[in-house]
Backbone as ProteinMPNN parsed JSONL, in Angstrom:
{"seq_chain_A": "XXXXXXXXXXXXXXXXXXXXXXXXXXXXXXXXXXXXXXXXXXXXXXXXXXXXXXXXXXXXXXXXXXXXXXXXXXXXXXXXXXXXXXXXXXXXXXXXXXXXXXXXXXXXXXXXXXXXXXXXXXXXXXXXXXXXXXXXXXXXXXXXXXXXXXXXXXXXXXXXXXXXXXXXXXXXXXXXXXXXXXXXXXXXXX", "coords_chain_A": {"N_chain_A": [[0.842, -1.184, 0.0], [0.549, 1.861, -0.246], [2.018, 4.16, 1.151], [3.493, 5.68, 2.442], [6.789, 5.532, 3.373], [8.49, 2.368, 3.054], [9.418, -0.085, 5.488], [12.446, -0.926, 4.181], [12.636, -1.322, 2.104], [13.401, 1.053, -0.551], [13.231, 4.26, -1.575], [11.066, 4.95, -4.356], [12.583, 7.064, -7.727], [12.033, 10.102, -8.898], [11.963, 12.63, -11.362], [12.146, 15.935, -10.578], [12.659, 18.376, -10.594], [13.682, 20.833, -12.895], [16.327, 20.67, -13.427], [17.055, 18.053, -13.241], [16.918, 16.848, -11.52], [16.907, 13.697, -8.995], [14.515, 13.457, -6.94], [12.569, 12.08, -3.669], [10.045, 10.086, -3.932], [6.813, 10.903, -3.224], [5.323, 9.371, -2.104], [2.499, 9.04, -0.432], [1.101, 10.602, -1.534], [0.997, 10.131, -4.209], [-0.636, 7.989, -4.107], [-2.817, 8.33, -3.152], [-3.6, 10.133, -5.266], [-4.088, 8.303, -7.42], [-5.734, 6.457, -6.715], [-7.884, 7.777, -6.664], [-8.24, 8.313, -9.573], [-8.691, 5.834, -10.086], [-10.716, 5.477, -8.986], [-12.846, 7.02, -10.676], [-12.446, 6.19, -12.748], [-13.982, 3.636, -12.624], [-16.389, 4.579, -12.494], [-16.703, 5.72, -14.893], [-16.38, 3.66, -16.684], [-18.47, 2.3, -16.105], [-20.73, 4.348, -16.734], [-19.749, 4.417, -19.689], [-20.403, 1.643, -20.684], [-22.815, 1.173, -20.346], [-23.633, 3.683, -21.75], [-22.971, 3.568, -24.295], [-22.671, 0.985, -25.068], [-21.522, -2.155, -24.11], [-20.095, -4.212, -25.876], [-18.918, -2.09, -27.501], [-16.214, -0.39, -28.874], [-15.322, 1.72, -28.224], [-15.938, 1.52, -25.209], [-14.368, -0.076, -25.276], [-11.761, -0.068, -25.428], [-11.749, 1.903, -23.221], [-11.789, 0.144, -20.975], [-9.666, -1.396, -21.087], [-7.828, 0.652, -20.045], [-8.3, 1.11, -18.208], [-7.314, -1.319, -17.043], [-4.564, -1.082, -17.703], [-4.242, 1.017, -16.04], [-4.502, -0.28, -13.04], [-2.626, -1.629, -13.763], [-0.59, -0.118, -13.626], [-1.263, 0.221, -10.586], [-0.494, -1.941, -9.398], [2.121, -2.153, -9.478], [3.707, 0.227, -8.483], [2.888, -0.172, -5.83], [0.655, 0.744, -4.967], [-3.159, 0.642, -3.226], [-6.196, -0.334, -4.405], [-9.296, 1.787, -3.312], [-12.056, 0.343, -2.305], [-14.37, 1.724, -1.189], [-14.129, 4.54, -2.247], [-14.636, 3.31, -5.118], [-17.333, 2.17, -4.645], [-18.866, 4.542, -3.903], [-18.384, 6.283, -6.409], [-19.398, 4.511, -7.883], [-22.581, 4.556, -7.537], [-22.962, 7.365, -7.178], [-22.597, 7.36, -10.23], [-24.881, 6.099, -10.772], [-27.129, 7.144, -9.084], [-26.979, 9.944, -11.332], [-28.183, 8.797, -13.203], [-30.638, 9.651, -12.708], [-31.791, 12.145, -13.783], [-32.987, 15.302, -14.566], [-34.641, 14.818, -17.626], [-36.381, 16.468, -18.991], [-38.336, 14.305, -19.732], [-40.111, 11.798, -18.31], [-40.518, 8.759, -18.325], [-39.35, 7.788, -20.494], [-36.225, 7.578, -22.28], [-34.837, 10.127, -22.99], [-33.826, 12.142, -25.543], [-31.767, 14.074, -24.637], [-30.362, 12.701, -23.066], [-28.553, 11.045, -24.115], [-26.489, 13.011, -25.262], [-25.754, 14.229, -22.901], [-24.342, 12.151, -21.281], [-22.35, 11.071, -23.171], [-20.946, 14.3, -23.114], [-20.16, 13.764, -20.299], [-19.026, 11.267, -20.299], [-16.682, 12.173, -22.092], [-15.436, 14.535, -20.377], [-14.265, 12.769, -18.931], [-12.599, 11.007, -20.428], [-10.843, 12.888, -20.836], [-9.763, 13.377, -18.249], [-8.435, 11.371, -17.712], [-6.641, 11.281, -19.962], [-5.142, 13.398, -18.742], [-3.852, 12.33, -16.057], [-2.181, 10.194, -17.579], [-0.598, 11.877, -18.233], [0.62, 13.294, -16.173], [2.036, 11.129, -15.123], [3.598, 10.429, -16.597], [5.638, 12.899, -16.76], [6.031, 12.759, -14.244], [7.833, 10.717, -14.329], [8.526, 8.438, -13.639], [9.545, 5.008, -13.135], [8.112, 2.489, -14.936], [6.912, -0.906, -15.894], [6.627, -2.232, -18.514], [4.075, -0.504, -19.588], [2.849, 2.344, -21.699], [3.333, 4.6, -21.566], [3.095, 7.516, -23.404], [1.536, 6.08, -25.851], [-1.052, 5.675, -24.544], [-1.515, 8.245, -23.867], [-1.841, 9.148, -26.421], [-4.305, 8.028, -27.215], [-5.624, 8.234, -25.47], [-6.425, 10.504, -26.169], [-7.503, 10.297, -29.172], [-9.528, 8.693, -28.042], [-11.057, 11.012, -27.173], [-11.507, 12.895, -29.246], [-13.187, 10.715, -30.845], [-15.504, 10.798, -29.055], [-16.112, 12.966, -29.123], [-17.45, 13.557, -31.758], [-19.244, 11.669, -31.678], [-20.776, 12.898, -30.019], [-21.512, 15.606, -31.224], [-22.713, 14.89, -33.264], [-24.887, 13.803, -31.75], [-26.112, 15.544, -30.504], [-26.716, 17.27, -32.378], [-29.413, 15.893, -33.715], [-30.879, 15.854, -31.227], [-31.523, 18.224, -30.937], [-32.478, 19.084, -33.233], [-34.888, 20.045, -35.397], [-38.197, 18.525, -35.377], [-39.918, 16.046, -37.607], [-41.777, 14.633, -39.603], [-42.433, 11.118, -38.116], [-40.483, 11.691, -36.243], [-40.04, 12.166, -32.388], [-42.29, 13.633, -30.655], [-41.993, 16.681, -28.928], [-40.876, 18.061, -25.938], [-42.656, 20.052, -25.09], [-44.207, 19.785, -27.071], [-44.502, 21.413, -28.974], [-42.174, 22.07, -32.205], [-38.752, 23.131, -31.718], [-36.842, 25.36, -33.253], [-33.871, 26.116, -34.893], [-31.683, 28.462, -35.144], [-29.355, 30.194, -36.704]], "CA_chain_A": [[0.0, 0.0, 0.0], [1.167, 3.196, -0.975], [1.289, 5.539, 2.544], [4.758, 6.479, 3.11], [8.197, 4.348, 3.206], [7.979, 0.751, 3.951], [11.241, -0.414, 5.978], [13.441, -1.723, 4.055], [12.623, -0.428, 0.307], [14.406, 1.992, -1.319], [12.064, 5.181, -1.937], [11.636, 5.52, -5.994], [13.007, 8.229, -7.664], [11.445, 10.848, -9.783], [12.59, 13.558, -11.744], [11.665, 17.043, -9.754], [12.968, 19.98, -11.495], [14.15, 20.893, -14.484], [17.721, 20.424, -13.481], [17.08, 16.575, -13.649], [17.728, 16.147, -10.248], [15.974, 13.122, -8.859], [14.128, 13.62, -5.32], [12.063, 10.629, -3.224], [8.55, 10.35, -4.323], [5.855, 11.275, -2.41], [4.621, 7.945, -2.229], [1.365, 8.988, -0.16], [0.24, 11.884, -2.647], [0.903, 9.632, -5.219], [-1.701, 7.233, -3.973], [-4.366, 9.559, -3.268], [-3.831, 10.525, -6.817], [-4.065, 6.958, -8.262], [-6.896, 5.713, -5.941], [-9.322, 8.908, -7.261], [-8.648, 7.855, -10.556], [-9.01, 4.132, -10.283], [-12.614, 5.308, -8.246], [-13.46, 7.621, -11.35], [-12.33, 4.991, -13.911], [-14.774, 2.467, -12.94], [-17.91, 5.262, -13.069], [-16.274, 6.189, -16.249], [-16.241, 2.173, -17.619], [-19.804, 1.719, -16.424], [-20.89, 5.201, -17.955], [-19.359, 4.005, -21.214], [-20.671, 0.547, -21.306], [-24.155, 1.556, -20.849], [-24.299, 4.831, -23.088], [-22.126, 3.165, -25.984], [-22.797, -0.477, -25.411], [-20.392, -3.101, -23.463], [-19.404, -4.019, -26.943], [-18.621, -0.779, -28.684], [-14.436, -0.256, -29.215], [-14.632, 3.043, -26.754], [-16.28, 0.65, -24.173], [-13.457, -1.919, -24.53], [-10.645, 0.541, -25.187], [-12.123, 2.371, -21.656], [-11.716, -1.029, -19.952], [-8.06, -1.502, -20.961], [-6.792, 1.488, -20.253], [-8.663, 0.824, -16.688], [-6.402, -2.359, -16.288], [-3.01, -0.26, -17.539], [-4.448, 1.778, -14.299], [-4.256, -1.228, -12.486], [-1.248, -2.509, -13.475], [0.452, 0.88, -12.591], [-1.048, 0.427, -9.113], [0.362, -2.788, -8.733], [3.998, -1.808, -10.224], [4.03, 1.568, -7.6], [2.143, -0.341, -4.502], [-0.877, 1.499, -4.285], [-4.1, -0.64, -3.224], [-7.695, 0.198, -4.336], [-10.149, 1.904, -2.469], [-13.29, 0.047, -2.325], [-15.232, 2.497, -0.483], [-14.246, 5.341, -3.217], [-14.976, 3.131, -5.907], [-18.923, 2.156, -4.53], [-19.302, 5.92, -4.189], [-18.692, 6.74, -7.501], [-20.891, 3.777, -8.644], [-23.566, 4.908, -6.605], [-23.011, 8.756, -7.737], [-23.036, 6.964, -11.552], [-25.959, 5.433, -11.121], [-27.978, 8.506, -9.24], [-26.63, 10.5, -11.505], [-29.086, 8.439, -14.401], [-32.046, 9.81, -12.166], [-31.442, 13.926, -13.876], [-34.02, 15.711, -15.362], [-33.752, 15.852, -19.304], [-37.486, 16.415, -20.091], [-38.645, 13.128, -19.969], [-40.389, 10.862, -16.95], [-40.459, 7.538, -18.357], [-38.956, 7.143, -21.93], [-35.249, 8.02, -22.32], [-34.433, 11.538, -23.856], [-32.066, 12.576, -27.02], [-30.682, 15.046, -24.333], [-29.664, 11.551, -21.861], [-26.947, 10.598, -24.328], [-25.668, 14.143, -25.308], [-25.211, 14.939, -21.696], [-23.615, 11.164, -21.198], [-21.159, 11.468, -23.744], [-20.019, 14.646, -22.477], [-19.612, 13.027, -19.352], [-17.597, 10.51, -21.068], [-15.507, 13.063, -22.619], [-14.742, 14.825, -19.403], [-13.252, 11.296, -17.792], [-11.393, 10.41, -21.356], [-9.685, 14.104, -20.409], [-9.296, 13.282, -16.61], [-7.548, 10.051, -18.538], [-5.33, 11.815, -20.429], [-4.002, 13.748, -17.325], [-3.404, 11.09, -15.327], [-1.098, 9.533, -18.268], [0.671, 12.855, -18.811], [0.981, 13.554, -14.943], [2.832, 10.364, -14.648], [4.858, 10.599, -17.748], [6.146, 14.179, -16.067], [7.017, 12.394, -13.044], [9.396, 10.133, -14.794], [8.192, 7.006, -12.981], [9.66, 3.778, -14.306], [6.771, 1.503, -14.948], [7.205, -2.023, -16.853], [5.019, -2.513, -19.527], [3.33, 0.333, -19.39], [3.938, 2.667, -22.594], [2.514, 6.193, -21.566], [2.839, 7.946, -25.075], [0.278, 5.053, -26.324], [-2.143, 5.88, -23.433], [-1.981, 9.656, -23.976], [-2.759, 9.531, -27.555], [-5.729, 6.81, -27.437], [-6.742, 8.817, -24.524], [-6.734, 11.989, -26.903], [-8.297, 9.845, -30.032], [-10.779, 8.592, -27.556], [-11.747, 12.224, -27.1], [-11.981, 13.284, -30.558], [-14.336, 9.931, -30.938], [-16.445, 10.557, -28.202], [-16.519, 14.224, -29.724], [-18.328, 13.419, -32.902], [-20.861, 11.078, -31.404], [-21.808, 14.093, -28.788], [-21.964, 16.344, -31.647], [-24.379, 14.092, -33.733], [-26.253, 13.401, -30.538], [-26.895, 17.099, -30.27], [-27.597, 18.023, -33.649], [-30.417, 14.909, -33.248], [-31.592, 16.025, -30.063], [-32.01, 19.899, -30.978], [-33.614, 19.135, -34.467], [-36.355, 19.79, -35.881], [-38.82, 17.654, -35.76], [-39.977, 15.929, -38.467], [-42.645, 13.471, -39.53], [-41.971, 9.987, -37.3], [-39.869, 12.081, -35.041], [-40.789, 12.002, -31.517], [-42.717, 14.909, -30.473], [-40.679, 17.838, -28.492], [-41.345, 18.207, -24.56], [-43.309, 21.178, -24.609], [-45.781, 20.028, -27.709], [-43.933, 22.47, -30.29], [-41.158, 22.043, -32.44], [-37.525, 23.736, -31.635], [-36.191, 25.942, -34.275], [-32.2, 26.336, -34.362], [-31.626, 30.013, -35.554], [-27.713, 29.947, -37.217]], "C_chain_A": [[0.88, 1.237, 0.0], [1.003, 4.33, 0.385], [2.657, 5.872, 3.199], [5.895, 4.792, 2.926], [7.992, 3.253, 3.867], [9.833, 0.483, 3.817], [11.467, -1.126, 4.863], [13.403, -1.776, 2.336], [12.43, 0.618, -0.022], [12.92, 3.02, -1.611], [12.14, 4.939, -3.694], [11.797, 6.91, -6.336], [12.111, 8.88, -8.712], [11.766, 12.05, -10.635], [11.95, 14.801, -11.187], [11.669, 18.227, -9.973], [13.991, 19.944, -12.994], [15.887, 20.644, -14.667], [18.067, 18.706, -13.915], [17.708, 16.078, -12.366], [17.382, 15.193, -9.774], [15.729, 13.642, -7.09], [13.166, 12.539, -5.183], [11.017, 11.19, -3.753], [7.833, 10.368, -3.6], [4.619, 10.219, -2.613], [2.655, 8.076, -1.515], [0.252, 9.749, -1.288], [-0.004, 10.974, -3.309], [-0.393, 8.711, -5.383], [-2.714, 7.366, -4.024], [-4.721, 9.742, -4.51], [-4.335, 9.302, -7.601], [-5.343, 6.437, -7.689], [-8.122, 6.509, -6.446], [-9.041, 8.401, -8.891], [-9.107, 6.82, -10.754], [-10.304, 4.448, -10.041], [-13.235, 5.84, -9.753], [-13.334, 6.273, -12.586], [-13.895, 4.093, -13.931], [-16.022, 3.257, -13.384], [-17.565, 5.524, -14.568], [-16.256, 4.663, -16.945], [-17.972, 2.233, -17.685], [-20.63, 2.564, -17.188], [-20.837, 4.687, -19.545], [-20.384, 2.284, -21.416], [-22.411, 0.51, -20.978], [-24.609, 3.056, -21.445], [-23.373, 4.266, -24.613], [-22.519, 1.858, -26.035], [-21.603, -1.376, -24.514], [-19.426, -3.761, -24.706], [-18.365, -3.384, -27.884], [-16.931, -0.562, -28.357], [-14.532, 0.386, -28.47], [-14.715, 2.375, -25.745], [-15.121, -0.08, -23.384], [-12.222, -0.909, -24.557], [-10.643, 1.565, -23.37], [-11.49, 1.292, -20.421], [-9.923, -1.765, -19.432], [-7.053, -0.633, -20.759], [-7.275, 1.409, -18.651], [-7.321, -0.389, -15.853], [-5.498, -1.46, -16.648], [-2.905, 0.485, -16.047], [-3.541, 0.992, -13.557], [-3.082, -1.659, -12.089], [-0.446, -1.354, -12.745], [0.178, 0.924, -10.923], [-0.479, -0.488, -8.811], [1.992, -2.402, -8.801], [4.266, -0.826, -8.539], [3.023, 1.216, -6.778], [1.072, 0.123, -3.824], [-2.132, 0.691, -4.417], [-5.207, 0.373, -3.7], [-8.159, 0.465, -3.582], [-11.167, 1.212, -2.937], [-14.464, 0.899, -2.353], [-14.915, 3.626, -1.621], [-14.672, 4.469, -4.273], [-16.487, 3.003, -5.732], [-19.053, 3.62, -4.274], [-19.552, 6.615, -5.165], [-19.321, 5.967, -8.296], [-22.064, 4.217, -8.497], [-23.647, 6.565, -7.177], [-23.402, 8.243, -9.476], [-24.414, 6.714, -11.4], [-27.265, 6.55, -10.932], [-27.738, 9.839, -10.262], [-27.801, 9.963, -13.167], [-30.479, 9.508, -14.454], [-31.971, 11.981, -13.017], [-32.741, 14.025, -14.619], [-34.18, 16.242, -17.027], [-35.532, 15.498, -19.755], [-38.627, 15.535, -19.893], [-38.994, 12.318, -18.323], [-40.17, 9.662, -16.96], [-39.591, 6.86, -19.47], [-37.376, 8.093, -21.562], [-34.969, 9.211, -23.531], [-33.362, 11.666, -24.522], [-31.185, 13.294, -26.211], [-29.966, 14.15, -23.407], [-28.175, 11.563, -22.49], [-26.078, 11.48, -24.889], [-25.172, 14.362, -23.76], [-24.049, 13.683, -20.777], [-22.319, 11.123, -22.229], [-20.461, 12.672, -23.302], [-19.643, 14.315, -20.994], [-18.715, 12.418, -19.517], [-16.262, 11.034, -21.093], [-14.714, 14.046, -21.646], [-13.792, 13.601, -18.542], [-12.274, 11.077, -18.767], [-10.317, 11.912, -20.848], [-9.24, 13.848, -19.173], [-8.151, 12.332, -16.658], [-6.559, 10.35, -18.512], [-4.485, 12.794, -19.317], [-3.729, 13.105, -16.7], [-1.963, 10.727, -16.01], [0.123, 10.854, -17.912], [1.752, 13.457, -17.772], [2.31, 12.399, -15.021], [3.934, 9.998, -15.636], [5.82, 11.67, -17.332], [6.813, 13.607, -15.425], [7.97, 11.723, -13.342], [9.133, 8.847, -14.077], [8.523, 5.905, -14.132], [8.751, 2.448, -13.869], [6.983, 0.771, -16.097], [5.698, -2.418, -17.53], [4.09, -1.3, -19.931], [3.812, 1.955, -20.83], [2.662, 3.989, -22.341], [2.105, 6.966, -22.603], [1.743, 7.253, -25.391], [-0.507, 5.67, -26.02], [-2.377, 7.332, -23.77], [-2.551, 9.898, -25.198], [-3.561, 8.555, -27.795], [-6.065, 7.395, -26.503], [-7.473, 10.306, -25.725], [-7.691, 11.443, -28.363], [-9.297, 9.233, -29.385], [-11.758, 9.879, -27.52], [-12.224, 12.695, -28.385], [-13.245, 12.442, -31.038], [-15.832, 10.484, -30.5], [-16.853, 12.198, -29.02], [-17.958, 14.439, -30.517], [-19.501, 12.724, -32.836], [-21.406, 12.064, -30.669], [-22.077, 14.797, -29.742], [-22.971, 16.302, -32.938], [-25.703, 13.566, -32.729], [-26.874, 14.807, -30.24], [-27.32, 17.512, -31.221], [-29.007, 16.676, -33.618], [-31.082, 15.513, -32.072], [-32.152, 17.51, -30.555], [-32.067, 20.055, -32.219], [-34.266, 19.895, -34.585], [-37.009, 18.914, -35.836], [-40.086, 17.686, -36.887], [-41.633, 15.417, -38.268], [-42.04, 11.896, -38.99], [-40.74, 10.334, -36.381], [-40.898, 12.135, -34.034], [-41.37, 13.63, -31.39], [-41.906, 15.654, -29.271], [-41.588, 17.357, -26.877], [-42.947, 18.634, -24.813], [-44.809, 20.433, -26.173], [-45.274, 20.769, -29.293], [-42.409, 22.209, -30.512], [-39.856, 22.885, -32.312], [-36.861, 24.151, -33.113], [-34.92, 26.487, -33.855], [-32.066, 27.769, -35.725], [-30.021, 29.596, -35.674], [-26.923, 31.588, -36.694]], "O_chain_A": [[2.049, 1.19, 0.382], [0.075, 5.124, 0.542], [2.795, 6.277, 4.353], [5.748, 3.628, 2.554], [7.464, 3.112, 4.97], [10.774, 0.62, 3.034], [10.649, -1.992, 4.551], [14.231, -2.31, 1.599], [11.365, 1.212, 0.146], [11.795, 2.561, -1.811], [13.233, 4.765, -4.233], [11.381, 7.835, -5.639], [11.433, 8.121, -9.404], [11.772, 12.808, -9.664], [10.748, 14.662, -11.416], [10.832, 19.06, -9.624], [14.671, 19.2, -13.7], [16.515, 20.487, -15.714], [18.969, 18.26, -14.625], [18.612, 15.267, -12.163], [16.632, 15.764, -10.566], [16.571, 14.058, -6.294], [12.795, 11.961, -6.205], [10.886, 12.381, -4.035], [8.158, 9.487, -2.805], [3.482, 10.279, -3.081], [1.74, 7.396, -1.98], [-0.897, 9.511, -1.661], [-1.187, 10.635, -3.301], [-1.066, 8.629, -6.411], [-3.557, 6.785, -4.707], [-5.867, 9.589, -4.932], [-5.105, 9.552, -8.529], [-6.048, 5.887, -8.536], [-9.216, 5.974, -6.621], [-10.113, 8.04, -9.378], [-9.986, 6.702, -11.607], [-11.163, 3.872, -10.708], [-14.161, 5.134, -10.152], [-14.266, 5.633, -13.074], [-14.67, 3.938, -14.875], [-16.686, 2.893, -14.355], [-18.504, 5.464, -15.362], [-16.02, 4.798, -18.146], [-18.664, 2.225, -18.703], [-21.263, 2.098, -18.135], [-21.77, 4.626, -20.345], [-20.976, 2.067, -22.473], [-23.102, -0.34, -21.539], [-25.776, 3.433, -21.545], [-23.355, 4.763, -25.739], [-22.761, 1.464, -27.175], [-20.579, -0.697, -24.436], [-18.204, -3.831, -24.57], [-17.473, -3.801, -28.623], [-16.687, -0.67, -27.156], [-13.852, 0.026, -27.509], [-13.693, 2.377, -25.059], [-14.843, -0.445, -22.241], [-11.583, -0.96, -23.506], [-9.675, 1.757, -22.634], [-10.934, 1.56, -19.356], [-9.341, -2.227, -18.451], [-5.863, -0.776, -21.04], [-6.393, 1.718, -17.85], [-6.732, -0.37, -14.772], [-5.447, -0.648, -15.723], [-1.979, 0.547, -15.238], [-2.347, 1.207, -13.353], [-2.561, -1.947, -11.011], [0.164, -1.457, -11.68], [0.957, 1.416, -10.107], [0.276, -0.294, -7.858], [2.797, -2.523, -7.878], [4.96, -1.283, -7.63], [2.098, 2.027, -6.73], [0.663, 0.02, -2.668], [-2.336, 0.077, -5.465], [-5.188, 1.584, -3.479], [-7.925, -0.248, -2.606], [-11.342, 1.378, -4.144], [-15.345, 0.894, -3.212], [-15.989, 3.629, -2.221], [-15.635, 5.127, -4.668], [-17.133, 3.644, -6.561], [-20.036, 3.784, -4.997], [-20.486, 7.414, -5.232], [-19.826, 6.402, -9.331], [-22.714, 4.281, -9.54], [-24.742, 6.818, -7.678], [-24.424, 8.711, -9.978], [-25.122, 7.364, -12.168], [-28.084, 6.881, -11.789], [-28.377, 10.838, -9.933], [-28.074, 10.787, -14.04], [-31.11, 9.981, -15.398], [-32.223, 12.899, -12.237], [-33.39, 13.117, -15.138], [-33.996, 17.343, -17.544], [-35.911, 14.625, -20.537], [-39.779, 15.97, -19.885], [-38.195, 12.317, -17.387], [-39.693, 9.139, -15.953], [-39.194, 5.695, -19.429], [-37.347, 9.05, -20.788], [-34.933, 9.027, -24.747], [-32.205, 11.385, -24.209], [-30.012, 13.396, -26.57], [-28.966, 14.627, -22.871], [-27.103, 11.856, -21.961], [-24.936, 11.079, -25.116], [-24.001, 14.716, -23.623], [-23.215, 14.017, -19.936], [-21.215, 11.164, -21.686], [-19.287, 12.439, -23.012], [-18.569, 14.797, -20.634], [-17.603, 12.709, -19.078], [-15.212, 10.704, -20.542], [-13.564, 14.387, -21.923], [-12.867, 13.725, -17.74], [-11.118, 10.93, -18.37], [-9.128, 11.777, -20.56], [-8.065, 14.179, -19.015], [-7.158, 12.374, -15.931], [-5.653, 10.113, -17.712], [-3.259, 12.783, -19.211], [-2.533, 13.389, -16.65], [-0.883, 10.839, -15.43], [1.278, 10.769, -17.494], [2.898, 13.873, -17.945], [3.469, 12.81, -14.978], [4.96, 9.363, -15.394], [6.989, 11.359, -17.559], [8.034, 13.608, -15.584], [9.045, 11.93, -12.779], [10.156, 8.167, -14.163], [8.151, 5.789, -15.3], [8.735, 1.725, -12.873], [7.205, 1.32, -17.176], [4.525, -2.694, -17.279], [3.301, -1.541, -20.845], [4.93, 2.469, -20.818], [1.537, 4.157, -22.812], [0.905, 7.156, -22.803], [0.724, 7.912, -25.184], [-1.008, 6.411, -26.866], [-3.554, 7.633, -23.967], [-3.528, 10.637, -25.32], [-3.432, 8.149, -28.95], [-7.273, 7.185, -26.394], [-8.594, 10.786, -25.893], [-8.621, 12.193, -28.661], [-10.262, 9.101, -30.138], [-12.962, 9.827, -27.773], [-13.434, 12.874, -28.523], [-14.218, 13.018, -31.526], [-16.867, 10.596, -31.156], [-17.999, 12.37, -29.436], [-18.996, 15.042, -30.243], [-20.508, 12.894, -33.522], [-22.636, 12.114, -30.662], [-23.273, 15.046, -29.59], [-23.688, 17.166, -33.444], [-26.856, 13.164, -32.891], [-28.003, 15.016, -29.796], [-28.348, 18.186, -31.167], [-29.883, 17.417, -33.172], [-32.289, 15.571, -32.311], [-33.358, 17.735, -30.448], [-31.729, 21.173, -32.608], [-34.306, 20.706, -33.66], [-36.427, 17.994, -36.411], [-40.886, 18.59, -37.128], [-42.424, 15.625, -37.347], [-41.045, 11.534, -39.618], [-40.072, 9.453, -35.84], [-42.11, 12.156, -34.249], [-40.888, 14.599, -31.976], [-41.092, 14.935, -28.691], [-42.556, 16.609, -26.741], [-43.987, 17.976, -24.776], [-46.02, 20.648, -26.122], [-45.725, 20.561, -30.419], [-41.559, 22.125, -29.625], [-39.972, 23.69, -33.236], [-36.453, 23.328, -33.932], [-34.742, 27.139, -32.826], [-32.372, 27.767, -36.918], [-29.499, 28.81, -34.884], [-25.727, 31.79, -36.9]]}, "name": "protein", "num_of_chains": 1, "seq": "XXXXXXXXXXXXXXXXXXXXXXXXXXXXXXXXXXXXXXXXXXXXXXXXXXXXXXXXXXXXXXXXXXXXXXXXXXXXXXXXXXXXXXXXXXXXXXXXXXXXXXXXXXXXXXXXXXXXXXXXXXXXXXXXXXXXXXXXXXXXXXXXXXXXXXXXXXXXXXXXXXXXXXXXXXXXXXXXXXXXXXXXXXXXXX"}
């Protein structure tokens, strides 16, 4: 577990300033840091695998960049929280209950406002990677570059489905479109 120096192994080192000096790592921060992502990760997997599908490539690329997590906590000794991760399940899940319009049937504005959800965690992602690429941490297996740009082409992805889920949602409606909240159709003024 990751909470300060354990007798009898060596602190790791990190690079600290620009001189290239190395200094010990701040093995507790570090944990804190790694344990809030691992908690956000998982709301951010289950997010994804019910607004894209458990299937869908972002889904599964979400899931493996969850284990790379992983593996970096095992590599640099930091354990999971439990108790942060059921919190942010539990925040995922109330977090279905929002008001987009709609009482019973699921609204065009659910999976615009779920994708950018998404797209805020694939960014929380990509800091994570870039944080720990900074620090200079040597981690086996683990190829940071990769991770930062599949975190950043995840974003661009997730982009283009939010911005076809919004032009869909804030239509016009048509003939065999659903009918609007209010009764009357939404006109988008340019």
């Amino acid at each position: 577990m990751v909470s300060g120096r354990v007798p009898g192994r060596r602190a790791r080192r990190l690079v600290s300033d620009a001189s290239g000096h190395p200094a010990p790592m701040n093995e507790r921060l570090l944990g804190i840091y790694l344990r809030d992502h691992h908690a956000a990760s998982a709301g951010g997997l289950a997010l994804a695998r019910r607004a894209l599908g458990p299937y869908h490539p972002l889904a599964k690329q979400i899931a493996r960049d969850r284990q790379a997590l992983e593996n970096v906590m095992r590599q640099l000794g930091a354990e999971s929280s439990t108790m942060r991760v059921g919190i942010v399940l539990v925040a995922e899940r109330v977090g279905r209950l929002k008001f987009n319009g709609r009482i019973l049937k699921r609204s065009p504005l659910t999976r615009v406002v779920e994708l950018e959800t998404l797209i805020v965690g694939v960014r929380g992602k990509e800091a994570l990677w870039t944080a720990l690429r900074r620090a200079a941490l040597s981690l086996r297996g683990i190829d940071l570059d990769a991770l930062i740009e599949s975190a950043r082409a995840q974003g661009r992805e997730l982009d283009e489905l939010r911005l076809g889920a919004a032009a869909r949602a804030f239509a016009r409606f048509d003939r065999g479109a659903e009918a609007p909240i209010n009764g009357e159709a939404m006109v988008l003024r340019p």
